[in-house]
TIPAFI-71241 format. One record per residue (C-alpha): residue number from 1; residue in three letters; y, z, x. Coordinates in steps of 0.05 Angstrom, whole numbers, plus 5000, padded with zeros to 4 digits. Example, Ala and Ser with C-alpha at 12.3 -4.5 7.8 and 13.67 -1.06 7.14 Angstrom:
BEGIN
PT     n   res      v      w      u
PT     1   ALA   4910   5156   5246
PT     2   SER   4979   5143   5273
This chain:
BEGIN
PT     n   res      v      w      u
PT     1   UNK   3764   4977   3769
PT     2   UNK   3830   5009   3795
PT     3   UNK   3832   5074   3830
PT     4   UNK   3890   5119   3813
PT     5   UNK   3884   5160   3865
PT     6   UNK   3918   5130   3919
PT     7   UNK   3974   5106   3877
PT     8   UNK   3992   5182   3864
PT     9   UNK   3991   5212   3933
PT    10   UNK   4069   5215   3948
PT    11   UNK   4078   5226   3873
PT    12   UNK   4103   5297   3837
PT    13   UNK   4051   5354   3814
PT    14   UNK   4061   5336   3755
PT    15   UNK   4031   5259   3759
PT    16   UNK   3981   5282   3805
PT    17   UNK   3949   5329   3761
PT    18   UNK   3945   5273   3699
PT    19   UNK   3930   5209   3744
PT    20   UNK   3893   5227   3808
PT    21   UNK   3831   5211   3827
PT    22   UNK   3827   5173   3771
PT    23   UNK   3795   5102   3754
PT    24   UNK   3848   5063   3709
PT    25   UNK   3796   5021   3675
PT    26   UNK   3734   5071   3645
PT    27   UNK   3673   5055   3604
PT    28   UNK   3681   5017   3540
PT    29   UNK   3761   5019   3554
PT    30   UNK   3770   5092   3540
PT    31   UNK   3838   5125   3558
PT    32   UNK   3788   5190   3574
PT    33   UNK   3734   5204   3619
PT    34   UNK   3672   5204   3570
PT    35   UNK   3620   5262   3576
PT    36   UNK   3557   5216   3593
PT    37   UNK   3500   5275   3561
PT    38   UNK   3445   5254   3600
PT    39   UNK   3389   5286   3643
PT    40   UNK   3359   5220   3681
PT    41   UNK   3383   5149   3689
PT    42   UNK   3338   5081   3687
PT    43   UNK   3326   5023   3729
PT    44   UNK   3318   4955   3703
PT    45   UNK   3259   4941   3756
PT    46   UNK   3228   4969   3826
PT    47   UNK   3275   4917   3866
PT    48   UNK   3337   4957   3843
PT    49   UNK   3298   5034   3859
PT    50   UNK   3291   4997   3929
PT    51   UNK   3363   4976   3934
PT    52   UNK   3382   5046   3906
PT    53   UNK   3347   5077   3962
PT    54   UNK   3362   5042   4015
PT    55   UNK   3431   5054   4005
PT    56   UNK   3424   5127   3997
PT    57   UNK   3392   5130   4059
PT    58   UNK   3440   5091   4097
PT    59   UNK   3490   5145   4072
PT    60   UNK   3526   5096   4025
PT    61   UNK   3547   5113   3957
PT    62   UNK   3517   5068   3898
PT    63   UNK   3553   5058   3833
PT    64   UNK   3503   5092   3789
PT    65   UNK   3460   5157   3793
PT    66   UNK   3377   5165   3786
PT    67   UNK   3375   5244   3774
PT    68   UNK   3426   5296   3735
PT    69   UNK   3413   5349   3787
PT    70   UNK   3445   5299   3831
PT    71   UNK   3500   5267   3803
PT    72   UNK   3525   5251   3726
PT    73   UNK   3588   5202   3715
PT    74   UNK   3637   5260   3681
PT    75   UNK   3618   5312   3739
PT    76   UNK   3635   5254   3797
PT    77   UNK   3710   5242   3754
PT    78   UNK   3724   5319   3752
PT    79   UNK   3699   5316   3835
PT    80   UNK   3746   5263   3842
PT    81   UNK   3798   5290   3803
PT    82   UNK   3796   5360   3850
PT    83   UNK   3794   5319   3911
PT    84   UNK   3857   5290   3905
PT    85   UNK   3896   5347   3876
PT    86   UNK   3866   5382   3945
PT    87   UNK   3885   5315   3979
PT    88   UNK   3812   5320   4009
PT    89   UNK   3757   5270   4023
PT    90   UNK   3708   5290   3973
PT    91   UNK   3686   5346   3928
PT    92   UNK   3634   5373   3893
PT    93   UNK   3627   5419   3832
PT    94   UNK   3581   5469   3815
PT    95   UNK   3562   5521   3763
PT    96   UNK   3617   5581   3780
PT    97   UNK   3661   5595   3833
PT    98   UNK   3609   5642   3861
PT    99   UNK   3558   5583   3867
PT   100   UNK   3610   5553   3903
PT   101   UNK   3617   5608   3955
PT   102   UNK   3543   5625   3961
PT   103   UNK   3517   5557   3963
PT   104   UNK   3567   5542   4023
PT   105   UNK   3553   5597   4059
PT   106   UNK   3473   5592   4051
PT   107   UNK   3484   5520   4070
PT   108   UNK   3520   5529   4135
PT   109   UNK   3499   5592   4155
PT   110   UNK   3416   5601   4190
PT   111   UNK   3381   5663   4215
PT   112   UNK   3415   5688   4267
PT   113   UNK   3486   5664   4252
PT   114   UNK   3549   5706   4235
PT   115   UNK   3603   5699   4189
PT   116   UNK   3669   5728   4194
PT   117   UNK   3712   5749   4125
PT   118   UNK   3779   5787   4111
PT   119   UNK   3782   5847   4072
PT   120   UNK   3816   5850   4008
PT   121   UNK   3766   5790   3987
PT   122   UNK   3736   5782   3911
PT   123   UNK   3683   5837   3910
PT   124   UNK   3625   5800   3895
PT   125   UNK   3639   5750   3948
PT   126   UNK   3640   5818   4004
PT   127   UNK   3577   5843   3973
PT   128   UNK   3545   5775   3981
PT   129   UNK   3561   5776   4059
PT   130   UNK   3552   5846   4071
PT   131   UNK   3486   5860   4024
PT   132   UNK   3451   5791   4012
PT   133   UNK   3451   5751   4076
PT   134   UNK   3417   5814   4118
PT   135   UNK   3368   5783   4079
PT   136   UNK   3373   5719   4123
PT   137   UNK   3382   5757   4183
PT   138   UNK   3458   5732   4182
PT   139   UNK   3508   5788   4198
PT   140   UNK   3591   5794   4170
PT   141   UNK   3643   5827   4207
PT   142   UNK   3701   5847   4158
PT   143   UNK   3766   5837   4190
PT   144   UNK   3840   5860   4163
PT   145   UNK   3868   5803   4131
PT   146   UNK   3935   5793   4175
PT   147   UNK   3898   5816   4229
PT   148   UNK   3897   5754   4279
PT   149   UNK   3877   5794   4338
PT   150   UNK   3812   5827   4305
PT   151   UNK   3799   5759   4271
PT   152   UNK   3798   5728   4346
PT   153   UNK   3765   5790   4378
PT   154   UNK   3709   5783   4319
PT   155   UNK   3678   5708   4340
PT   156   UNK   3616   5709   4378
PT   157   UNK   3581   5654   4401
PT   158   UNK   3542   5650   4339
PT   159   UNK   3593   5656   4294
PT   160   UNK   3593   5592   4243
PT   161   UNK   3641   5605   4192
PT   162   UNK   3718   5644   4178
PT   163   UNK   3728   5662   4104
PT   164   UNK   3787   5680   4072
PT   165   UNK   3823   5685   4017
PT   166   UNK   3899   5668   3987
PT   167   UNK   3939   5695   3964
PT   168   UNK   3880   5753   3958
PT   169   UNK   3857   5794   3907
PT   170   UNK   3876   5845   3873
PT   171   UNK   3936   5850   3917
PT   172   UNK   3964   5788   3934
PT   173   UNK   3959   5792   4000
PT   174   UNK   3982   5726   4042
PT   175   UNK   3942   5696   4095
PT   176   UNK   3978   5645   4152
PT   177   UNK   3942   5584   4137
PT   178   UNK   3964   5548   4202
PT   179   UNK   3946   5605   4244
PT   180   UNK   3880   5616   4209
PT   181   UNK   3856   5537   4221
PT   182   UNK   3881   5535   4294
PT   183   UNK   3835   5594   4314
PT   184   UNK   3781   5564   4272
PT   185   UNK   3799   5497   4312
PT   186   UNK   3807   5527   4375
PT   187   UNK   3747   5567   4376
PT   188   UNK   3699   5518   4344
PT   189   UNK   3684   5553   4283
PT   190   UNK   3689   5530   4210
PT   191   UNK   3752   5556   4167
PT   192   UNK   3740   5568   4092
PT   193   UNK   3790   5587   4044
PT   194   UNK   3779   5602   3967
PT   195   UNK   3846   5584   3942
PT   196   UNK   3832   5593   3870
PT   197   UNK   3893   5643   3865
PT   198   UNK   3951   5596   3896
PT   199   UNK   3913   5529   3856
PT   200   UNK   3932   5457   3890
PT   201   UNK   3991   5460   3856
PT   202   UNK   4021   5515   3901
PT   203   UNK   3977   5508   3964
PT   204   UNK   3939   5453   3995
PT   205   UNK   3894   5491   4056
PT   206   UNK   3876   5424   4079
PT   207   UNK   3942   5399   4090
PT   208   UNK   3948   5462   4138
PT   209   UNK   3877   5442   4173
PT   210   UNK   3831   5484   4138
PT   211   UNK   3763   5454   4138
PT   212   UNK   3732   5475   4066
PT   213   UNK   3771   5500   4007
PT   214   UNK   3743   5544   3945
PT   215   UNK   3765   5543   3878
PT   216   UNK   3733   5591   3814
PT   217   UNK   3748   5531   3763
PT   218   UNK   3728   5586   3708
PT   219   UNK   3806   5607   3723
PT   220   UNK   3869   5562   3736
PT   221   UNK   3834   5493   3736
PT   222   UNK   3800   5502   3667
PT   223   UNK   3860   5540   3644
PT   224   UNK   3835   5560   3569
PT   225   UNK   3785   5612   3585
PT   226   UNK   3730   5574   3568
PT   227   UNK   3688   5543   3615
PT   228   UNK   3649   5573   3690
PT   229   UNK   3651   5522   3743
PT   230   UNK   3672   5518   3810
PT   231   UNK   3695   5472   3863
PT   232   UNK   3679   5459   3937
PT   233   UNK   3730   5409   3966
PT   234   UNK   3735   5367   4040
PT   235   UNK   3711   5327   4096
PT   236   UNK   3671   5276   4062
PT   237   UNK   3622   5294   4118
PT   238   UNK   3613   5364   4100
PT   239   UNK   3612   5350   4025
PT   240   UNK   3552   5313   4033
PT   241   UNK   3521   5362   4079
PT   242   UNK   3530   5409   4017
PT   243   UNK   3512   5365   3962
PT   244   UNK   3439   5346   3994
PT   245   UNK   3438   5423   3995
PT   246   UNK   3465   5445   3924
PT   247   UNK   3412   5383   3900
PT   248   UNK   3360   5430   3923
PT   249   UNK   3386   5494   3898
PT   250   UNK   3394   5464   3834
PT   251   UNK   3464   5508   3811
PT   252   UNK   3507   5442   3785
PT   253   UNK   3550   5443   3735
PT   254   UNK   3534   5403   3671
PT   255   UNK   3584   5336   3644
PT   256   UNK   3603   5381   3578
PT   257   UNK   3635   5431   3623
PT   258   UNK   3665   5381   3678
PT   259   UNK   3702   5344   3610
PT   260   UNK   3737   5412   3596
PT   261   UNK   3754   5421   3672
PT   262   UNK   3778   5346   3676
PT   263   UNK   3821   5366   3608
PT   264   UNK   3843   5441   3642
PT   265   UNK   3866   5396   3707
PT   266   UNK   3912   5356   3671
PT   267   UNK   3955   5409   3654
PT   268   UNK   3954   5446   3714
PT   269   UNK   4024   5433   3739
PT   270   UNK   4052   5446   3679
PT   271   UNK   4013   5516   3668
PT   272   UNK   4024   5538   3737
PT   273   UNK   4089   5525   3733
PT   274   UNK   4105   5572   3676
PT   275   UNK   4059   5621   3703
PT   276   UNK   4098   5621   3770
PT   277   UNK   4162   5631   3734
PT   278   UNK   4139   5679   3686
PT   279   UNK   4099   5717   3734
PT   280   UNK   4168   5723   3779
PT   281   UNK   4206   5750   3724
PT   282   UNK   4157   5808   3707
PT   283   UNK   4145   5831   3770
PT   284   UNK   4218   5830   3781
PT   285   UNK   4217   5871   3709
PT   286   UNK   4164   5917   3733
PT   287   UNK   4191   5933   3798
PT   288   UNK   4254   5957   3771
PT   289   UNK   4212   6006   3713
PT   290   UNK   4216   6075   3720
PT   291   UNK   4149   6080   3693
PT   292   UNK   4117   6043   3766
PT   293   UNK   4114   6062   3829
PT   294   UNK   4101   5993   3865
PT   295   UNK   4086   5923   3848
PT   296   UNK   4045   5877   3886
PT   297   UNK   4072   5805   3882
PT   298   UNK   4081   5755   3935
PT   299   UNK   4155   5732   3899
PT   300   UNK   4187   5805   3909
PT   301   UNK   4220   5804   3968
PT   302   UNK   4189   5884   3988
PT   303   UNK   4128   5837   3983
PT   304   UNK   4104   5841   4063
PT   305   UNK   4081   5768   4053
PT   306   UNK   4133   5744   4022
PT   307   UNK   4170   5709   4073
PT   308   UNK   4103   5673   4090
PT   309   UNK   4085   5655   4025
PT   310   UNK   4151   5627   4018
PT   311   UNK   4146   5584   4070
PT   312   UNK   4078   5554   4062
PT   313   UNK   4070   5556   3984
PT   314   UNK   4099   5523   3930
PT   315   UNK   4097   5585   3874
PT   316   UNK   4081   5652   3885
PT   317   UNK   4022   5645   3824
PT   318   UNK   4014   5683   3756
PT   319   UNK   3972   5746   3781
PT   320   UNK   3997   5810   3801
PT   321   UNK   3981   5875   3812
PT   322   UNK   4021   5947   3792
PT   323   UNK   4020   6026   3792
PT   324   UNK   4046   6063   3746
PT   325   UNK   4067   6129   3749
PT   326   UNK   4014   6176   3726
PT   327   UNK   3938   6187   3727
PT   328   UNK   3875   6141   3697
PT   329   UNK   3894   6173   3627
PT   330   UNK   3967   6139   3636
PT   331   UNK   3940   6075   3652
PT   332   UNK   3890   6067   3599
PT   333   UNK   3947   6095   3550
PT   334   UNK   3990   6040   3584
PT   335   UNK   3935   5990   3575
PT   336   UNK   3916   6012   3500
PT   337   UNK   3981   6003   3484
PT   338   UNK   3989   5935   3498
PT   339   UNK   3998   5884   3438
PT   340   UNK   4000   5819   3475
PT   341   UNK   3947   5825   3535
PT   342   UNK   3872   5822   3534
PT   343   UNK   3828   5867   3569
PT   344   UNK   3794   5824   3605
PT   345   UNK   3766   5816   3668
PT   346   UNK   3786   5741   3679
PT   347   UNK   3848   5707   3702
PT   348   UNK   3887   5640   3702
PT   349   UNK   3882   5625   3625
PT   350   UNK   3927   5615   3562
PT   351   UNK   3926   5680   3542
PT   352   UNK   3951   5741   3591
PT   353   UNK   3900   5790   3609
PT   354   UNK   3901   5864   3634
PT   355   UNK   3844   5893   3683
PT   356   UNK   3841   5963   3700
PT   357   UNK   3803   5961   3771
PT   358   UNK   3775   6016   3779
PT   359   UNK   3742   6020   3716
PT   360   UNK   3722   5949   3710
PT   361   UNK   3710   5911   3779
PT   362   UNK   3690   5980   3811
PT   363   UNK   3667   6024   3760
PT   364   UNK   3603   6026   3804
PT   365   UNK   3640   6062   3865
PT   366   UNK   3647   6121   3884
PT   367   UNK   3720   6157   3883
PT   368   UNK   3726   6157   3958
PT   369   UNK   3699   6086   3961
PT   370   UNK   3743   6060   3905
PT   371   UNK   3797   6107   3943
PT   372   UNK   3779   6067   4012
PT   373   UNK   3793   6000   3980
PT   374   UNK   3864   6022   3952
PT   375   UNK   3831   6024   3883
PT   376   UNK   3871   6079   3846
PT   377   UNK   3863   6101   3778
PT   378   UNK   3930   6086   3763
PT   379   UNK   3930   6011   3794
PT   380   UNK   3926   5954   3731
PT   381   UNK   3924   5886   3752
PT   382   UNK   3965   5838   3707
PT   383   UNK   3946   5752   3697
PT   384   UNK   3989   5716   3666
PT   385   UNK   3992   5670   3614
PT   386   UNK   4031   5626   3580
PT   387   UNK   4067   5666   3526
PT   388   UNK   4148   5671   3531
PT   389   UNK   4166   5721   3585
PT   390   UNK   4219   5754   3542
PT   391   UNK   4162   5774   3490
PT   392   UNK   4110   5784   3544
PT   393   UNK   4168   5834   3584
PT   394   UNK   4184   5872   3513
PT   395   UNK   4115   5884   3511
PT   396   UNK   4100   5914   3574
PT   397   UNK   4165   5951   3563
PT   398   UNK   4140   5988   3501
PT   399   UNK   4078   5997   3539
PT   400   UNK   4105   6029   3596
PT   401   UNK   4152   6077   3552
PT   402   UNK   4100   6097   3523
PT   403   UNK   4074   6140   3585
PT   404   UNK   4138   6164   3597
């Protein structure tokens, strides 16, 4: 069998996202990765278990699988397929992007041990550091994301792993990549990035030395709003640290969903793409409404990480965030008014998608904490999708008159 995969490496997005990581020649000749719906694989006889564990314990990989929890032929394409979009050694997939985050942070991290995260980070992934792992007697220092200096003043010696996100969310904040892997590097500590915002399409950590990357598959890679899955990608060495680990926790992903993500991947470039160029042209719209005070988008050049984003990304990405002028009452008029977007907490699909934070991903804080976190009642964050920007800018436009 031919692997595509290294025939696509100094190839265009485009190629990579339909060819890599792929083997040219699949079961029964099929042009597609077949879902293999199965819970527990066979051996002819006890000389091939033998031969199957001996290699497993030598650390070599065998060309067949004993156990679903550890392995399933459409899962290991959809790993392969991430891996070298990332342009990593090895991935692994699991059941959301949260399993993804929580299983490699219970995986690395022992009693005793510290982790160090920016702010501005996915809620739920804060809450799991700061709430859960006291648990585990492991302690989080929350650091300003930009903030190199309190990053660096942060490690201790038992500090295992840096965590970051980027561009971050809800507002788009963008981390320096380099700079974040060479203090990791220099200080002996692991870097992790969840990049499920930028995609491998327009940023590769690894390329910048990042040690583990992230990705929420539920959002770009799937790509139609149907699917949870998530994605830890490279060393080959730490992926199989994690996948001994994630075997025990049991949290994989199944072969029905890694078919969709395998289908979602192929179209990345393309999706992104428009995304990155619609995106770009309504925030560019938005900026200039008299109906909003500020927009939060990497592209716009008030952006404070623009210039950085510029230079290390390939797109700016499909999400960003906006006030408009007015109180929670004018942004849920706003919202209401809306023809085209969902409400909908998600992002990275077909279909655009409107979230008011405050009332949705905080609704549980208080209005000083919400207040705190920059969470205004008049803040709505936008994602993107793949309608035509004129119609999806004449929407917003009748929207935003409407509060006028």
């Amino acid at each position: 069998m031919t692997d595509c995969s290294s025939s696509t490496t100094s190839t265009g997005p485009s190629t990579r996202a339909v060819h890599a990581g792929e083997i040219r020649r699949k079961p029964q000749h099929s042009l597609i990765d077949p879902i293999f719906q199965t819970s527990t694989y066979t051996f002819d006889n006890m000389a091939e278990v033998c031969q199957f564990q001996e290699a497993h314990a030598k650390g070599h990989v065998a060309d067949r699988f004993e156990y679903g929890r550890y392995g399933n032929p459409t899962v290991a394409a959809a790993e392969a397929h991430l891996a070298a979009l990332e342009k990593a050694e090895s991935a692994i997939q699991v059941a959301s992007g949260m399993a993804a985050i929580t299983y490699t942070f219970l995986s690395i991290l022992r009693s005793g041990r510290h982790i160090i995260m920016t702010d501005d980070s996915y809620r739920r992934t804060r809450q799991f550091c700061e709430e859960h792992l006291k648990r585990f007697n492991i302690e989080c220092t929350v650091v300003p994301l930009g903030d190199y200096a309190a990053l660096e003043a942060a490690i201790r010696p038992e500090t295992r792993i840096l965590f970051s996100e980027t561009p971050s969310n809800p507002f788009m904040r963008v981390l320096d990549v380099e700079r974040f892997a060479e203090i990791g590097r220099r200080r002996g500590v692991l870097t992790v990035i969840d990049a499920t915002l930028a995609t491998p399409i327009n940023l590769r950590p690894i390329e910048w030395g990042i040690d583990l990357v992230i990705h929420s598959a539920t959002k770009y890679l799937g790509g139609h709003n149907d699917l949870l899955a998530g994605f830890i990608a490279g060393s080959k060495r730490l992926i199989d640290l994690l996948r001994e680990a994630i075997g025990i926790f049991g949290g994989i992903s199944d072969p029905n969903t890694a078919y969709l993500v395998l289908r979602g991947m192929k179209t990345l470039s393309v999706r992104v793409a428009q995304q990155n160029r619609t995106a770009q042209q309504v925030a560019e719209f938005l900026a200039a409404h008299p109906a909003v005070e500020q927009v939060w988008y990497p592209g716009l050049k008030s952006h404070p990480g623009h210039e950085l984003a510029a230079r290390q990304m390939q797109g700016f990405g499909g999400l960003l965030s906006f006030a408009v002028k007015g109180d929670r009452a004018a942004a849920f008029r706003f919202m209401d008014a809306l023809r085209l977007p969902y409400i909908s907490p998600s992002l990275g699909g077909t279909e655009s998608l409107v979230l008011h934070l405050a009332a949705m991903a905080y609704y549980d804080c208080t209005p000083a904490e919400r207040a705190q976190l920059g969470m205004l009642d008049n803040i709505v964050r936008l994602a993107v999708g793949l309608e035509d920007a004129p119609d999806l800018i004449a929407d917003l436009d009748q929207a935003l008159r409407s509060i006028q």
